[in-house]
C-alpha positions in Angstrom: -18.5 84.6 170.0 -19.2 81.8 167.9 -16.3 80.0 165.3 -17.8 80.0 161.7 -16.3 76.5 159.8 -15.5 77.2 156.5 -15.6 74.4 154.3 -15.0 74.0 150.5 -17.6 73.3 148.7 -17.5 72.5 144.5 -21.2 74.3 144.0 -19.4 76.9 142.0 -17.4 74.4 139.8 -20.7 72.8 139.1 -22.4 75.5 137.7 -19.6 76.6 135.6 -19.6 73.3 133.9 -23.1 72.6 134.0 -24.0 75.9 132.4 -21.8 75.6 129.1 -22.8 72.1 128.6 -26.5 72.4 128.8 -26.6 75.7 126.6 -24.1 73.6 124.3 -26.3 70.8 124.0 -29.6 73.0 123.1 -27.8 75.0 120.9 -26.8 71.9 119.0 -30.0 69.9 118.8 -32.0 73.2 117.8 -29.3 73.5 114.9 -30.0 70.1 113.4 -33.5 69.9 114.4 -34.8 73.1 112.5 -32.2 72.8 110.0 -33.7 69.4 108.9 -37.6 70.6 109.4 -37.5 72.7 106.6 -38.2 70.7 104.4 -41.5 69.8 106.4 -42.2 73.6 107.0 -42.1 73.7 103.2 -44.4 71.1 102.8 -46.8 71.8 105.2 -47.1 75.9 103.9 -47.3 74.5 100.5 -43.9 75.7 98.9 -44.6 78.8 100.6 -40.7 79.6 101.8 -40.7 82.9 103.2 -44.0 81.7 105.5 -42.3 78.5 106.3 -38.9 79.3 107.4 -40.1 82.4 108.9 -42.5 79.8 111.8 -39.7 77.4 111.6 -37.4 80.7 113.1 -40.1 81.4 115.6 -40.2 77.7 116.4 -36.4 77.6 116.8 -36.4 80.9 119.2 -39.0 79.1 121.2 -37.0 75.7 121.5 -34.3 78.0 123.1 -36.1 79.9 125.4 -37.9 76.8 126.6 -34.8 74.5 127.1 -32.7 76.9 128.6 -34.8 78.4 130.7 -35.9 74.6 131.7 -32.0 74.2 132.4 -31.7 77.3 134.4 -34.7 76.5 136.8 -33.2 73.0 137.8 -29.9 74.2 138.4 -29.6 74.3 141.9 -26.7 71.8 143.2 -26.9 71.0 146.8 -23.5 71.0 149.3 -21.3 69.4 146.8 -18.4 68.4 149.1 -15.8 66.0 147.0 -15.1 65.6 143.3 -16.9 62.5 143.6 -20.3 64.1 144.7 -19.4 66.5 141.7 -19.4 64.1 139.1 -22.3 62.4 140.6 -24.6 65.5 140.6 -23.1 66.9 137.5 -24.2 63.1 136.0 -27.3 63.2 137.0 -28.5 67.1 136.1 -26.8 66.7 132.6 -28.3 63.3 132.1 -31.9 64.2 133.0 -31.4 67.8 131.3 -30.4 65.4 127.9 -33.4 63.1 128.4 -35.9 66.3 128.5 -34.1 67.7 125.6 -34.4 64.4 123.5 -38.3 64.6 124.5 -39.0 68.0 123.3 -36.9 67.5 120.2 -39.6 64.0 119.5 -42.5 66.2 120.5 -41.0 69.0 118.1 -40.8 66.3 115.2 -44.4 65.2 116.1 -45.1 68.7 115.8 -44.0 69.0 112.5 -45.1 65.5 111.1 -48.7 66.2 112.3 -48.6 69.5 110.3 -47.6 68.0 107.3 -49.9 65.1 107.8 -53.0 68.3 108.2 -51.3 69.7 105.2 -51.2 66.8 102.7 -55.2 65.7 103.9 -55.9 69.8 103.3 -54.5 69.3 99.4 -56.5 66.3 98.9 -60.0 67.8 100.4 -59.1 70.9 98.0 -58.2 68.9 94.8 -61.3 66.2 95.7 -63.1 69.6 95.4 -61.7 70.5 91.9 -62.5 67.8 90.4 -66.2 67.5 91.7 -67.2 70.2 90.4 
């Protein structure tokens, strides 16, 4: 018969504060990242609201499914034996999750920049048209 060692482990504890935090932290930058590209989505569908804010809601639902399900594959926490290791590995997963968020949140606003920049060169191509004729 062999004696099984139990041992404590905080893997459980990680999850359950890595988990709010990350889906926290998406839900927030989403929230002030699409509530201040409006005004772009606007701009780029040519004062066309319904259009606009309708793609700026898809964009939004696409910014959560991608972060969180980014979060959610990088989860796993390896043997997490002290409260030091937890803060350690808890450090390190929220910190890199943060970094990955701030990069999709700048490649979002290039997104949305190039659009407008495709949008404003469309107008002038149209109204260069307008007036050659």
């Amino acid at each position: 018969m062999t004696a099984t060692i139990l041992t404590q482990t905080y893997n459980f504890s990680a999850y359950m504060i890595y988990l709010p935090i990350v889906i926290t932290l998406t839900i927030l930058v989403s929230q002030f990242l699409f509530k201040n590209s409006k005004t772009f989505m606007i701009d780029i569908f040519h004062q066309k609201e319904d259009i606009a804010m309708a793609t700026n809601s898809l964009f939004k639902i696409g910014f959560y499914l991608l972060n969180i399900g980014f979060a959610l594959c990088i989860i796993e926490f390896f043997q997490i034996e002290t409260v030091e290791r937890l803060v350690v590995a808890l450090s390190k997963k929220i910190g890199g999750f943060s970094i990955y968020l701030g990069v999709m949140m700048l490649l979002n606003l290039l997104l949305f920049l190039k659009g407008r920049k495709h949008s404003i060169n469309k107008e002038k191509q149209i109204q260069n048209e307008n007036t050659d004729l």
